[in-house]
C-alpha positions in Angstrom: 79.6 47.0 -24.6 77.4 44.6 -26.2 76.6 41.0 -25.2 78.5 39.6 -28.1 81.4 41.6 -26.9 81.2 40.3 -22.9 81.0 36.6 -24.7 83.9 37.3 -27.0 86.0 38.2 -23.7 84.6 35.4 -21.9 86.0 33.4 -24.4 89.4 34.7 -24.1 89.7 34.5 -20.7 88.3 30.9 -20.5 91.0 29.5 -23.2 93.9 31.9 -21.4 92.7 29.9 -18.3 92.9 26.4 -19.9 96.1 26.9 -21.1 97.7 28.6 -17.9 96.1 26.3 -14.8 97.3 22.9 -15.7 101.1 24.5 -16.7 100.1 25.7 -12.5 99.7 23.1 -11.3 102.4 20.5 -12.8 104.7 23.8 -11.5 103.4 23.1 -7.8 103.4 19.3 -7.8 106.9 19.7 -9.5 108.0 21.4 -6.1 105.6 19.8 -3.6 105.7 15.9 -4.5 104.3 14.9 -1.0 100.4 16.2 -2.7 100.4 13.5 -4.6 98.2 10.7 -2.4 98.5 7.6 -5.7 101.5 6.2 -5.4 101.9 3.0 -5.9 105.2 1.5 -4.5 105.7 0.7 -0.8 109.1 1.3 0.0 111.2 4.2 -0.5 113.0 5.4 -3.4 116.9 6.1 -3.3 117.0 9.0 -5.2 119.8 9.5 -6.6 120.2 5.6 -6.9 123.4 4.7 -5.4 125.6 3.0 -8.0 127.7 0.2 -7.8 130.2 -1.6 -9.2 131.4 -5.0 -9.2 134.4 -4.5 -7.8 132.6 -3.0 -4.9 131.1 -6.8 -3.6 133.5 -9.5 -2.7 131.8 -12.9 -1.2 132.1 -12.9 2.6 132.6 -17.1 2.2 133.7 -19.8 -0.2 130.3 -20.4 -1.1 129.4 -16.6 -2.3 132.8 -16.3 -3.7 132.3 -19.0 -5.6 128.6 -18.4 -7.2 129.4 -14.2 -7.4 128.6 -14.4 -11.3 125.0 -15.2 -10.2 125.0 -11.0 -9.0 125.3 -9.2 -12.4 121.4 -9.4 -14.6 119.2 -10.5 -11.9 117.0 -8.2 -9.5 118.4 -8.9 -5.9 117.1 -8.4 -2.7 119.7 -6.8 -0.3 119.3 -7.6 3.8 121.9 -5.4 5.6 123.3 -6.6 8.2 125.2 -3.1 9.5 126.8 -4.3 12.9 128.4 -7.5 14.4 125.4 -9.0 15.2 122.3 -10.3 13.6 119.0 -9.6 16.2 116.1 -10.8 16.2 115.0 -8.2 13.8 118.0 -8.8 11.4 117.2 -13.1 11.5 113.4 -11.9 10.9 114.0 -9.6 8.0 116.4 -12.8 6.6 113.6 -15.5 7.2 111.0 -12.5 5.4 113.3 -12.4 2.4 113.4 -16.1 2.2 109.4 -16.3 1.6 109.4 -13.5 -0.4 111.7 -15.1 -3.0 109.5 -17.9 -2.3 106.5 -16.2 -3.6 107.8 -14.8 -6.7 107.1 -18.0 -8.1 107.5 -18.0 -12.3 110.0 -15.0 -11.7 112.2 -17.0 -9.1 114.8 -17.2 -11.4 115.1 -13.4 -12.2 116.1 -12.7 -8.5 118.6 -13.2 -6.0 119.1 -12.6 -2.3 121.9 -11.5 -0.6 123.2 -10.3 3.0 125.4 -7.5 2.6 127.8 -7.4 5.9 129.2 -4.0 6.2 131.5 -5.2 9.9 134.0 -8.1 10.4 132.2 -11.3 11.9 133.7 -14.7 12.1 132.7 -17.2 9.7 131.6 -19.4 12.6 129.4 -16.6 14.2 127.7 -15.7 10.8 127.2 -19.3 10.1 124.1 -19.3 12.7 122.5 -16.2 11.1 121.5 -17.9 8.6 121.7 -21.8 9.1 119.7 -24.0 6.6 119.9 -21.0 4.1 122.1 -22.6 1.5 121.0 -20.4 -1.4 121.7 -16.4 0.2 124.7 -15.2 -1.0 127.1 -13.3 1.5 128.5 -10.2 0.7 131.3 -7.9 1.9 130.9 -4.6 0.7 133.7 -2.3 0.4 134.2 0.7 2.4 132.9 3.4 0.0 130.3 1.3 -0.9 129.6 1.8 2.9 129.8 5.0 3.2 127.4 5.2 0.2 124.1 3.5 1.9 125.0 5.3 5.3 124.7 8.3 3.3 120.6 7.7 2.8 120.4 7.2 6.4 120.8 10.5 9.2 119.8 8.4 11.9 122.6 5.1 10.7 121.6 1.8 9.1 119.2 -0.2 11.1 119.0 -3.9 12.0 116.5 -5.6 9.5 116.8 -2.8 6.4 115.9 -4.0 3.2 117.5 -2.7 0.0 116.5 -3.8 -3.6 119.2 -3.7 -6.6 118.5 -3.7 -9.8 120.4 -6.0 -12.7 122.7 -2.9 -13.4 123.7 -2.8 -9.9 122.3 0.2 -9.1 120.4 0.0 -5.7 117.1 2.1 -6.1 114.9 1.2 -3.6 114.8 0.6 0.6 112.0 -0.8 3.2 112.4 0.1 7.0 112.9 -2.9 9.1 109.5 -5.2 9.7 108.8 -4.3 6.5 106.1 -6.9 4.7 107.1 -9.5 2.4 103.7 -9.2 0.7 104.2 -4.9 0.1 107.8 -5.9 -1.1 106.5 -8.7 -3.4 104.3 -6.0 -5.2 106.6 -3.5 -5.5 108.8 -6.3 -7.1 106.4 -7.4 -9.0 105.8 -4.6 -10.8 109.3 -3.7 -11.2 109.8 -6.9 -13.0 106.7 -6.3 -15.0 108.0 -3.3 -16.7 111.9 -4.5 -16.7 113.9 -4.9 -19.8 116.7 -6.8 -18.1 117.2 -8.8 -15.7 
């Protein structure tokens, strides 16, 4: 076998090998997405996102009830509250949302925050929660709707969880409680940056 021969082969093999390796590896970061170290959001993706309807959220007062059209084609910021008390941590995560929707300055108007409160609580009790907080709306979430966001959660819905919903209602991403306003704010950010609606 001649040199021009080895080349020739060399050749072959070289172009089989460019055309095989990268098809390898999008096949094993396909089935091992934890490799890749550049993501770029900060909370967690709900995958699948957990739909909703709006026949799912009823307001909790007279104030909510009365402003509910403000829900449909705006980004909100979901806190749960999942039991019949707000802690420390769940009043935190409220007065966290608060700045953050602060912060968002020129794109203010494309969100909304809202306290979804999955148990019964007197209107008297909840009232303290979130005293000199005029603008949150207060929702009651049905019971599948419930059973939906327990679903992401093995261990149950903590105090101070942060959900955000997009202006289709579809609820696509969560931050553990003490999560930071700032890490939020960029994650929205960017989500509003590339958003058609809302």
């Amino acid at each position: 076998m001649n040199n021009q021969q080895k080349r020739n082969r060399l050749l072959i093999l070289a172009i089989f090998g460019m055309s095989v390796i990268p098809f390898l590896i999008a096949w094993g970061l396909k089935e091992n997405p934890g490799l890749l170290k550049g993501r770029t959001n900060h909370g967690e993706l709900i995958t699948p996102v957990i739909t909703t309807e709006r026949s799912d959220l009823t307001g909790f007062d007279q104030f909510t009830a009365q402003n509910m059209d403000q829900l449909p084609g705006h980004w909100l910021i979901v806190n749960v509250i999942p039991h019949d008390d707000c802690n420390e941590v769940c009043r935190e995560a409220l007065y966290k949302t608060k700045q953050l929707q602060l912060m968002m300055s020129k794109d203010l108007t494309r969100t909304r925050r809202v306290a979804l409160i999955f148990k019964e609580v007197a209107p008297e009790t909840a009232a303290l929660w979130w005293k000199e907080d005029s603008r949150l709306l207060r929702i009651k979430p049905n019971e599948a709707l419930i059973k939906k966001i327990a679903a992401i959660r093995q261990d149950g819905v903590p105090d101070g969880m942060l959900l955000l919903m997009d202006p289709l209602g579809n609820l696509m991403m969560q931050y553990e409680p003490g999560f930071d306003p700032y890490k939020v704010k960029n994650d929205l950010m960017h989500l509003l940056k590339i958003s058609q609606i809302g």
